[in-house]
Backbone and ligand atoms as CSV (ligand in chain L), in Angstrom:
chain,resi,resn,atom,element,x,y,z
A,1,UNK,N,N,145.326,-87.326,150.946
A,1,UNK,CA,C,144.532,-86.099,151.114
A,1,UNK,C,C,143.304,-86.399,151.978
A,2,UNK,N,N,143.153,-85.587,153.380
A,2,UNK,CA,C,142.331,-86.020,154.283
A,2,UNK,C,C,140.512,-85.356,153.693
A,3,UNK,N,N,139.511,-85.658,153.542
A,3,UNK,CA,C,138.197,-85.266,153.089
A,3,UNK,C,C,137.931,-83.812,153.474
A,4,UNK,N,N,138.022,-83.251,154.046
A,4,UNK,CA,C,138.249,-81.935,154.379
A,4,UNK,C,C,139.546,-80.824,153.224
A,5,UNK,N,N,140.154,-81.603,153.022
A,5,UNK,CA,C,141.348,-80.881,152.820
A,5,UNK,C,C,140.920,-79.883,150.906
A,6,UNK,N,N,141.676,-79.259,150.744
A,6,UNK,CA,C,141.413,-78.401,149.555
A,6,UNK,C,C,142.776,-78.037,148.820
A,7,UNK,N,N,142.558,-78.698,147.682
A,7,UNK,CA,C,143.649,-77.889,146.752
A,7,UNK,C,C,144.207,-76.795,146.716
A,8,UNK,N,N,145.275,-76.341,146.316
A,8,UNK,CA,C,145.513,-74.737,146.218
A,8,UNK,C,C,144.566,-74.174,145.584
A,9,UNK,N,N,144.579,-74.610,143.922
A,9,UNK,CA,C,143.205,-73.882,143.307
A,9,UNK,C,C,141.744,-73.426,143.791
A,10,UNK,N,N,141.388,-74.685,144.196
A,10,UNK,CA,C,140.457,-74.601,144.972
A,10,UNK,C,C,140.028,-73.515,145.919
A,11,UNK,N,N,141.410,-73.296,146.859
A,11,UNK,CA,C,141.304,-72.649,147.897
A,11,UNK,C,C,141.149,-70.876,147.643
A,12,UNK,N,N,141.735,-70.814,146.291
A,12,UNK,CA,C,141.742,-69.462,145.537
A,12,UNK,C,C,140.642,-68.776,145.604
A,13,UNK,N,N,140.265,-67.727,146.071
A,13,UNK,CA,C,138.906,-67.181,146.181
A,13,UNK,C,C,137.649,-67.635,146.465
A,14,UNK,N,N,138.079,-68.987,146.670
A,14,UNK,CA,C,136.700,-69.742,147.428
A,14,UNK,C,C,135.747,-69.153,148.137
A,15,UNK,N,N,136.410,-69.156,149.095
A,15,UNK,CA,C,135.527,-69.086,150.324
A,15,UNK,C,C,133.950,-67.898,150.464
A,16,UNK,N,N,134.365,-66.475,149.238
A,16,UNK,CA,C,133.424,-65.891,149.058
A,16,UNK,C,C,132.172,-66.246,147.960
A,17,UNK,N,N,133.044,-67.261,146.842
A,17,UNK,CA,C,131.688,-67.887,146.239
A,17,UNK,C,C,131.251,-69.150,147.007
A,18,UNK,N,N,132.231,-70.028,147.447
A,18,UNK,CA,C,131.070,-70.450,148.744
A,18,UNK,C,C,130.326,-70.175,149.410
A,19,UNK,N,N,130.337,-68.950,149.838
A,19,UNK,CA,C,129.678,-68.301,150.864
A,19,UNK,C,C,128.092,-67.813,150.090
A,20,UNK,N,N,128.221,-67.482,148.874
A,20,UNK,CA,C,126.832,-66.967,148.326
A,20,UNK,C,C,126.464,-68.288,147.488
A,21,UNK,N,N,127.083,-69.315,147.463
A,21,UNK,CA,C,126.713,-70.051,146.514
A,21,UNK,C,C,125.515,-71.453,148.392
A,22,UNK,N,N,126.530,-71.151,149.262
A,22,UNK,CA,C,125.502,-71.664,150.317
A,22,UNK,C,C,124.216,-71.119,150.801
A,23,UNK,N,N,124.519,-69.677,150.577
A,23,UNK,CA,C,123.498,-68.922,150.955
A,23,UNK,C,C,122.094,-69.247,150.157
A,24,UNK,N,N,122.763,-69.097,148.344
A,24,UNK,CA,C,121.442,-69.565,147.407
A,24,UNK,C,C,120.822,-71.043,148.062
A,25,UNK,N,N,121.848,-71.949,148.393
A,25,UNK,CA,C,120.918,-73.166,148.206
A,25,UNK,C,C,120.390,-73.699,149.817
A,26,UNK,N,N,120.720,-72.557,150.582
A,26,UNK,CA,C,119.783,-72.816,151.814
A,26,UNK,C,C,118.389,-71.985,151.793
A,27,UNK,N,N,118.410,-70.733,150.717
A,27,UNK,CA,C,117.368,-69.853,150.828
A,27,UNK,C,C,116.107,-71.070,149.744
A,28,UNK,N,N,116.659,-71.883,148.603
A,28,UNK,CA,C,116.057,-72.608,147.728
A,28,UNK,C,C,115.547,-74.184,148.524
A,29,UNK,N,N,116.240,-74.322,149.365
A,29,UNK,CA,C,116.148,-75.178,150.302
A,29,UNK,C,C,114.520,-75.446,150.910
A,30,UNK,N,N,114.323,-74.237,151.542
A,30,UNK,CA,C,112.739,-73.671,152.002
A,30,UNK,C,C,111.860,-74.312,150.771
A,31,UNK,N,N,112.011,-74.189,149.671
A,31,UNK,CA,C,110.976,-74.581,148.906
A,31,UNK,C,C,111.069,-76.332,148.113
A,32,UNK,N,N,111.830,-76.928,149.011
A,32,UNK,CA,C,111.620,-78.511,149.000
A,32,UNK,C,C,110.583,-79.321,148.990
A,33,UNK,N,N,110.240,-80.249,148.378
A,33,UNK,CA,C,108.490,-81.033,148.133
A,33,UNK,C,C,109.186,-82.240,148.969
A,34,UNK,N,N,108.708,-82.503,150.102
A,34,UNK,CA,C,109.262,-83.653,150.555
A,34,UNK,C,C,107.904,-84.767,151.466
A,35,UNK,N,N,108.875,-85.634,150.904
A,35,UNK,CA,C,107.621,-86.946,151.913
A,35,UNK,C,C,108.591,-87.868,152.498
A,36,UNK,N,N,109.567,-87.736,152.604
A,36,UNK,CA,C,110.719,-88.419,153.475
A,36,UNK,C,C,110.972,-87.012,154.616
A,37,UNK,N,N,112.276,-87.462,155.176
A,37,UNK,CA,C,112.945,-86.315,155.967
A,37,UNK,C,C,113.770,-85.061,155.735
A,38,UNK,N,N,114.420,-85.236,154.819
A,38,UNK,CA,C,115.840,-84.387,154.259
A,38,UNK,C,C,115.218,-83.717,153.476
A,39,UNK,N,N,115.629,-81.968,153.676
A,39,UNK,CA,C,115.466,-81.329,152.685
A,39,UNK,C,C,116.625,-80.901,151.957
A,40,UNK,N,N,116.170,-80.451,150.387
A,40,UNK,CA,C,118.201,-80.510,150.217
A,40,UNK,C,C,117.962,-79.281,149.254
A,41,UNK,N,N,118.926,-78.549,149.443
A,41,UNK,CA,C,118.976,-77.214,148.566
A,41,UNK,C,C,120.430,-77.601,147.518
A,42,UNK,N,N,120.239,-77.081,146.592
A,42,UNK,CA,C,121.675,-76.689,145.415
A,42,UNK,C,C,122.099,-75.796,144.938
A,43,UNK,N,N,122.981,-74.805,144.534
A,43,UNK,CA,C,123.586,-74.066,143.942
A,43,UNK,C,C,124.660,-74.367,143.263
A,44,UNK,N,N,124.436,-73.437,141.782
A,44,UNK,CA,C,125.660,-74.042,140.595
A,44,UNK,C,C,126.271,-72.856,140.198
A,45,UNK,N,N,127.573,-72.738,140.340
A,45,UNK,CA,C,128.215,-71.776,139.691
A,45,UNK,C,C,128.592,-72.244,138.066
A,46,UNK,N,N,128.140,-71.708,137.017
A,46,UNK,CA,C,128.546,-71.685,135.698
A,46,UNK,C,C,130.214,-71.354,135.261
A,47,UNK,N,N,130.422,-71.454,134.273
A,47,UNK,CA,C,132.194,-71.332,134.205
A,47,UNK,C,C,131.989,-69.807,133.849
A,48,UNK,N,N,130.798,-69.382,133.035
A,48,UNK,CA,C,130.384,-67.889,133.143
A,48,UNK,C,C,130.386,-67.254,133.924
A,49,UNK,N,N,130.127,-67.984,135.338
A,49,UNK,CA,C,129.790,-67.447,136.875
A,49,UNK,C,C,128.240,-67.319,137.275
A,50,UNK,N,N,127.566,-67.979,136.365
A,50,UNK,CA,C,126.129,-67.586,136.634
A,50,UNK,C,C,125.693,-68.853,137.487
A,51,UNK,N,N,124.731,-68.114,138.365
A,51,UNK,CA,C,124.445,-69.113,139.418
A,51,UNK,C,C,123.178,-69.793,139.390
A,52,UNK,N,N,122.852,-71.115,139.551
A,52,UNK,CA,C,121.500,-71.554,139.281
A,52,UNK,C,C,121.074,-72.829,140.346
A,53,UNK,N,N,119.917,-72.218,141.099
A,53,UNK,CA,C,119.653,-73.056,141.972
A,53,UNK,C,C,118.708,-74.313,141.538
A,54,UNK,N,N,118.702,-75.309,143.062
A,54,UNK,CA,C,117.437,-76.393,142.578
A,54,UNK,C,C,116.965,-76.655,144.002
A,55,UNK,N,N,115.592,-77.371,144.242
A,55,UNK,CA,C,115.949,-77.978,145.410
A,55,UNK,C,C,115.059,-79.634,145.538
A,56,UNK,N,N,115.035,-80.449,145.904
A,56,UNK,CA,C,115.132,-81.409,145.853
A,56,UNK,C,C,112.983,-81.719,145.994
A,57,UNK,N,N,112.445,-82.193,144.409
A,57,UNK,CA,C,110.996,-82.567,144.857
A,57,UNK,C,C,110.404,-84.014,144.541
A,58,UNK,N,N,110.214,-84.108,145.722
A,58,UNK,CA,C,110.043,-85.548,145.813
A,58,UNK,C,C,108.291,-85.996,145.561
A,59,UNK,N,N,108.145,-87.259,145.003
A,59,UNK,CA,C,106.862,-87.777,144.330
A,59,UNK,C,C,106.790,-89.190,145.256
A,60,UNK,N,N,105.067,-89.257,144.808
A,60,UNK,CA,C,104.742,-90.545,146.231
A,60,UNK,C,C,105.009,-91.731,144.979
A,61,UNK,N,N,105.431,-91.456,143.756
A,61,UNK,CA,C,106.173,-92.904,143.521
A,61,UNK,C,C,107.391,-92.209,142.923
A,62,UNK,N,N,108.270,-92.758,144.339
A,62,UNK,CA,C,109.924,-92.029,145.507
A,62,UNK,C,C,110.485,-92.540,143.140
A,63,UNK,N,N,110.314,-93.596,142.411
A,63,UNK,CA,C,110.962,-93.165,141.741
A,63,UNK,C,C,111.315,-91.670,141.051
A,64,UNK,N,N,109.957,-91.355,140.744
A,64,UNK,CA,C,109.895,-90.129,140.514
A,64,UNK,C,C,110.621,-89.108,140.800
A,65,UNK,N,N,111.125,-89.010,142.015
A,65,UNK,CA,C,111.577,-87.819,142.676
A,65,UNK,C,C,113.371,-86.904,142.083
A,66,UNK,N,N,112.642,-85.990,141.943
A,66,UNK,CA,C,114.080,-85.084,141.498
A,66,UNK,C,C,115.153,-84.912,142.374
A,67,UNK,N,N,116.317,-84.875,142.499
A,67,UNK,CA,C,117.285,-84.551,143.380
A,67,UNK,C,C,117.028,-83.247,143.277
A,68,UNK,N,N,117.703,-82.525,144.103
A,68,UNK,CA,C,118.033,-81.170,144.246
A,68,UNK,C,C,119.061,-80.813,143.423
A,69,UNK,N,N,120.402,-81.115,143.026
A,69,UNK,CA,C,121.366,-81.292,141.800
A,69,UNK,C,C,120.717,-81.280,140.464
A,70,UNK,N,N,119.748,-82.370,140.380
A,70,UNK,CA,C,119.483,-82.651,138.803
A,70,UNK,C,C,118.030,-81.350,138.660
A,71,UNK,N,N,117.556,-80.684,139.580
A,71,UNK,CA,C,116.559,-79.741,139.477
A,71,UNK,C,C,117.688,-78.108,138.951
A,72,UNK,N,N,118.780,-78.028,139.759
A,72,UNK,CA,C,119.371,-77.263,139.484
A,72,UNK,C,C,120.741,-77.678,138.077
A,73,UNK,N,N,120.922,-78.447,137.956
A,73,UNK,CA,C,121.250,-78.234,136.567
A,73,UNK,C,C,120.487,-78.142,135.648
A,74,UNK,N,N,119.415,-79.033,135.476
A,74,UNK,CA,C,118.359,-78.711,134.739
A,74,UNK,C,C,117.915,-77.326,134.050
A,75,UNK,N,N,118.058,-76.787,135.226
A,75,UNK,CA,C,117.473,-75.050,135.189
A,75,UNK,C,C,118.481,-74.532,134.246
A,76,UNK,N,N,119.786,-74.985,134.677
A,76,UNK,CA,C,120.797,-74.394,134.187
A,76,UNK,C,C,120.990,-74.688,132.885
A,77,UNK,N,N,120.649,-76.016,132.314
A,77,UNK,CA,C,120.663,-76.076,130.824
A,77,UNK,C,C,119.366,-76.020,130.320
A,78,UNK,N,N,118.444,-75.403,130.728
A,78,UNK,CA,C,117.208,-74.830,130.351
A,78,UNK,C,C,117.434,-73.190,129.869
A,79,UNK,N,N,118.277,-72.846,130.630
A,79,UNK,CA,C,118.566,-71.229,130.755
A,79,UNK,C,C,119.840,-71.251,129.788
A,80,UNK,N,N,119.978,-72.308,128.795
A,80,UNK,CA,C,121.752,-72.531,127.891
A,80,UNK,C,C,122.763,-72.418,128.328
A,81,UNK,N,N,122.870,-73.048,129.485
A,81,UNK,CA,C,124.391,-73.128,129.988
A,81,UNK,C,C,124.778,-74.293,129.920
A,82,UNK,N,N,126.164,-75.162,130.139
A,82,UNK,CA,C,126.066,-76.247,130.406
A,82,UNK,C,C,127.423,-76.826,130.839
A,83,UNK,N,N,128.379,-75.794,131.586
A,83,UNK,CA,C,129.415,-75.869,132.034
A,83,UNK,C,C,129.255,-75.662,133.708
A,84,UNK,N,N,129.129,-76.642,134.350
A,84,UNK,CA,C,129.437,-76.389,135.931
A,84,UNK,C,C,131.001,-76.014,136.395
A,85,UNK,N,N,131.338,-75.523,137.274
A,85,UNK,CA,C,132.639,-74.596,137.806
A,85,UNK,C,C,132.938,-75.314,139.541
A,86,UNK,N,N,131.404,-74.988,139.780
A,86,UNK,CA,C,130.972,-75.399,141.065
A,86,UNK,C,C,130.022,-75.584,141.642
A,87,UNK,N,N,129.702,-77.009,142.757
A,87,UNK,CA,C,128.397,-76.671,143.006
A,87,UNK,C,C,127.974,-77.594,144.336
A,88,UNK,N,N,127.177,-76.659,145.028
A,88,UNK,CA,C,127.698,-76.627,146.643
A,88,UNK,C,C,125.749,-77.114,146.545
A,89,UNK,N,N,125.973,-78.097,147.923
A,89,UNK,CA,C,124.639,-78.834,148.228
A,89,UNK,C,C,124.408,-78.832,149.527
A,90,UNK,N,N,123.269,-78.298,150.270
A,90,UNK,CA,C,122.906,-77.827,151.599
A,90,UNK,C,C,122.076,-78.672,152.138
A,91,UNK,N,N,122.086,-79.244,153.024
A,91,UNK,CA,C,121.187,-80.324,153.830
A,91,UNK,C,C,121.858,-81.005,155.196
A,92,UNK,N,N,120.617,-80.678,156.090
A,92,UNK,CA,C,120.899,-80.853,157.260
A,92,UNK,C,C,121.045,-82.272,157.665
A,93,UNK,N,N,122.402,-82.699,157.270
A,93,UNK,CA,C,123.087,-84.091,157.848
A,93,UNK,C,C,124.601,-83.562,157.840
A,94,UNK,N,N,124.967,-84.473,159.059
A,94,UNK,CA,C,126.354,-84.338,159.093
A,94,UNK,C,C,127.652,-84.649,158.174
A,95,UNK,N,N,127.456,-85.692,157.449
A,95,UNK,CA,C,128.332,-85.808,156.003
A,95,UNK,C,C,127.124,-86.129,154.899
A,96,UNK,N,N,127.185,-85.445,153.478
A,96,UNK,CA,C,126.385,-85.359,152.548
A,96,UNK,C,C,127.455,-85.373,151.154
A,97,UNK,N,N,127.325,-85.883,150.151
A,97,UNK,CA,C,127.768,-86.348,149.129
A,97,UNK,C,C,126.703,-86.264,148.119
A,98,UNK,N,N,126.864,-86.121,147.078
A,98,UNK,CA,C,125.780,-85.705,146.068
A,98,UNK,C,C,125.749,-87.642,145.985
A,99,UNK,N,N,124.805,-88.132,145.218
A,99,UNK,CA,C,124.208,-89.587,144.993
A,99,UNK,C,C,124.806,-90.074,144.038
A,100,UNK,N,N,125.245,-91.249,143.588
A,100,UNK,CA,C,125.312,-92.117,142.399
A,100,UNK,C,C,125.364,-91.095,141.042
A,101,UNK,N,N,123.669,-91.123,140.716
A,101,UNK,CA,C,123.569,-90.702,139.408
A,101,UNK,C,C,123.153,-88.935,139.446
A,102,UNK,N,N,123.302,-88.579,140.619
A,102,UNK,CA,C,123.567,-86.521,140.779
A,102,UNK,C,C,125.034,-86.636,140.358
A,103,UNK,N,N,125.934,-87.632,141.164
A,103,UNK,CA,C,127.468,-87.269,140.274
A,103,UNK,C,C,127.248,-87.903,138.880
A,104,UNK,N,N,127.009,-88.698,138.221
A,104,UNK,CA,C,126.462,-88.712,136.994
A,104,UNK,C,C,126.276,-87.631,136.167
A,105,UNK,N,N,125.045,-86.708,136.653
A,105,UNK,CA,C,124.657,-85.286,136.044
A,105,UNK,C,C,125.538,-84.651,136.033
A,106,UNK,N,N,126.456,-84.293,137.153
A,106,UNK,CA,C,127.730,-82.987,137.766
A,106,UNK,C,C,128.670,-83.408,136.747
A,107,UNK,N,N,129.065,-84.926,136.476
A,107,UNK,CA,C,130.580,-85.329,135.858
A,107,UNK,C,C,130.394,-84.587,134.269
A,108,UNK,N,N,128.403,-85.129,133.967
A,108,UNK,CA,C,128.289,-84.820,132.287
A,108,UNK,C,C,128.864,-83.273,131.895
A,109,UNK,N,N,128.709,-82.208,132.765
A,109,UNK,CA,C,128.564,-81.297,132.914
A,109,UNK,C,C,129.742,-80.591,132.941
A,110,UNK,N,N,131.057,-80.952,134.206
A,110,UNK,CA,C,132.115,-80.126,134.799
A,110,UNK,C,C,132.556,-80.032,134.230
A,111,UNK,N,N,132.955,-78.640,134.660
A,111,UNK,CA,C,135.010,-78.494,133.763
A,111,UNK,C,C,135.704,-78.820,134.608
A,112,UNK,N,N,136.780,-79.114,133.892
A,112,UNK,CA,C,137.956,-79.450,134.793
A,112,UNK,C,C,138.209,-79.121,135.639
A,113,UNK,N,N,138.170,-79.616,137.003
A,113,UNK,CA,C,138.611,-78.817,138.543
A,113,UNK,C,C,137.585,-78.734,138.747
A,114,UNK,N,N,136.136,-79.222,138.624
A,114,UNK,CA,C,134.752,-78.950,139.147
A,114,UNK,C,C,134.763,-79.249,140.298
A,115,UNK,N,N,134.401,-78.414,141.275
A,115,UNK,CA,C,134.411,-78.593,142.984
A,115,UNK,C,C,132.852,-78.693,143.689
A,116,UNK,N,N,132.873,-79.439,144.177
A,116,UNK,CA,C,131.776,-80.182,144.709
A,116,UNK,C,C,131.465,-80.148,146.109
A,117,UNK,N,N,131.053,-79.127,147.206
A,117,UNK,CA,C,131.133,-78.799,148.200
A,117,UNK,C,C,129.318,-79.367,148.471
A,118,UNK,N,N,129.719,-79.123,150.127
A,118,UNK,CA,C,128.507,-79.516,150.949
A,118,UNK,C,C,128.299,-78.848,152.106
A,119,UNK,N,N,127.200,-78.208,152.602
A,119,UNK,CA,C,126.688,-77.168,153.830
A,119,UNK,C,C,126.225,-77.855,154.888
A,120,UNK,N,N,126.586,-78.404,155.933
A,120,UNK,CA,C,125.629,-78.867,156.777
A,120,UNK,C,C,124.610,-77.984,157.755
A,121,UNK,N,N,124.998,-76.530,157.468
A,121,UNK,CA,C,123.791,-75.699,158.591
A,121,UNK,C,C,124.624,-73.969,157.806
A,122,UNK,N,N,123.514,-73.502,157.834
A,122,UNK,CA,C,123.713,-72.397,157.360
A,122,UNK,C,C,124.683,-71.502,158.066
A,123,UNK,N,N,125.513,-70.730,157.225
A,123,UNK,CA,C,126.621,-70.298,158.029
A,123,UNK,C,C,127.973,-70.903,158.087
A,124,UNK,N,N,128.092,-72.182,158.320
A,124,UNK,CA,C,129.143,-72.793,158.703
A,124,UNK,C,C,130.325,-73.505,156.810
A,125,UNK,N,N,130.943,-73.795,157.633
A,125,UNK,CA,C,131.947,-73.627,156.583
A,125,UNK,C,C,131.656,-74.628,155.849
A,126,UNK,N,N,131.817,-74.414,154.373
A,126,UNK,CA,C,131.461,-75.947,153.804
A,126,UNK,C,C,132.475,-77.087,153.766
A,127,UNK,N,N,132.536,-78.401,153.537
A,127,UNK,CA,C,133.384,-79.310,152.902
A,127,UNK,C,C,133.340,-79.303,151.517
A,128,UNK,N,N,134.274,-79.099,150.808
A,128,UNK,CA,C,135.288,-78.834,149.688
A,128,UNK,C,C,135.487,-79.557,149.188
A,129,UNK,N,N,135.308,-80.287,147.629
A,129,UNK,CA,C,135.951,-81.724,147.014
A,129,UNK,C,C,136.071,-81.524,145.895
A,130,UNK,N,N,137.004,-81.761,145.382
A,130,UNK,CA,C,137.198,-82.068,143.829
A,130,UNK,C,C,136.270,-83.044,143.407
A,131,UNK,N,N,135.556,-83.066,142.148
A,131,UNK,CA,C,134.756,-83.792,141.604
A,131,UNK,C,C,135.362,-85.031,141.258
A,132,UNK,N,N,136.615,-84.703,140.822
A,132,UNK,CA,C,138.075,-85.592,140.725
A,132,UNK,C,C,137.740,-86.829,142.344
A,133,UNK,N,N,138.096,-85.623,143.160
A,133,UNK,CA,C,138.094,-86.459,144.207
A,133,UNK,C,C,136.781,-87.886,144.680
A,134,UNK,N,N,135.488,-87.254,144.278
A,134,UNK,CA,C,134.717,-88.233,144.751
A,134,UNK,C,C,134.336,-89.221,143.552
A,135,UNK,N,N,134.679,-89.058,142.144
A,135,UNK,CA,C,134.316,-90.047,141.644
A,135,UNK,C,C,136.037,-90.422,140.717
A,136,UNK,N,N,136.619,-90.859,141.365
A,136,UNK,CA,C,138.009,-90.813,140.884
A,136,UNK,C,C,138.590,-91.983,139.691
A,137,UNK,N,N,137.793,-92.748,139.310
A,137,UNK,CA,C,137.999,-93.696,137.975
A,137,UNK,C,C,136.549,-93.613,137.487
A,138,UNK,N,N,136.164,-92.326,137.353
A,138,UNK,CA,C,135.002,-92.207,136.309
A,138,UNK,C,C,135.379,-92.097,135.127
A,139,UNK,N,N,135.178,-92.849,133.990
A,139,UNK,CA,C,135.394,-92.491,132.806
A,139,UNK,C,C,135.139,-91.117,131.996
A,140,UNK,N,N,136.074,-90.497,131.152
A,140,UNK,CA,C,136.309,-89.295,130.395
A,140,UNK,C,C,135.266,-89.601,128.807
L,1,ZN,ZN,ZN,120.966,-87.349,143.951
C-alpha cells in the first residue's frame, strides 16, 4: 500500500469531513505560540462526530511545549469525549506525520479504523492514513 493510498472505508464519505475537518485546523492554526518555525493546526472528529480543535504552543523551555494534537485532544477530553474517529493535522511542510508521543495520545484514544490525515496548504487534498498504518506493531 503506497502512503497516499486509502482504504475503501476510509474513502467512504471522506473527503467532505476532510474538507471541514482541514478547514478547522488551518483557521486554529492562526492562533499558534511559536518560537521555532512551524505552525501546526489540529482537528478531531469524535466517534459522536464532534469536532475539536488544538494548535500547537510552544514554551522557551521547548520541553514544555504542547503539540497541536495533544492541545486538541485535550480539549476534547476536557469537553468528555474520548473516542477519536479522525484527525487531520495542518502545517506548512511537505510530508508531516503526527510525532512519537502525539501518536501515543491518538493510539490512547482511537477507535478502530482511526484515520490520521495531514494538510500541507489550505485547500489541497489531504494525505490519508490509517492509524493502523503509521504505528503498525503498537501494542493493544
Ligand atoms: Zn507531536
Amino acid at each position: 500500500m503506497g502512503k497516499n493510498s486509502v482504504n475503501d472505508s476510509a474513502q467512504t464519505g471522506a473527503t467532505e469531513t476532510f474538507r471541514s475537518l482541514a478547514e478547522a485546523a488551518w483557521a486554529v492554526r492562526e492562533n499558534a505560540y511559536i518560537l521555532g518555525k512551524t505552525k501546526v493546526g489540529c482537528a478531531l472528529l469524535t466517534s459522536g462526530n464532534k469536532m475539536f480543535v488544538g494548535c500547537n504552543v510552544e514554551h522557551r523551555f521547548r520541553s514544555h511545549d504542547v503539540h497541536a494534537e495533544v492541545n486538541a485532544i485535550s480539549t476534547m477530553v476536557a469537553n468528555g469525549e474520548q473516542e477519536i474517529r479522525c484527525i487531520l493535522v495542518a502545517a506548512e511542510r511537505n510530508n508531516f506525520t503526527p510525532c512519537g508521543a502525539c501518536m501515543d495520545w491518538i493510539m490512547q484514544f482511537a477507535v478502530k479504523g482511526c484515520l490520521v490525515a495531514f494538510s500541507s496548504s489550505p485547500g489541497s487534498e489531504p494525505t490519508i492514513y490509517t492509524a493502523e498504518q503509521l504505528m503498525p506493531y503498537y501494542p493493544h
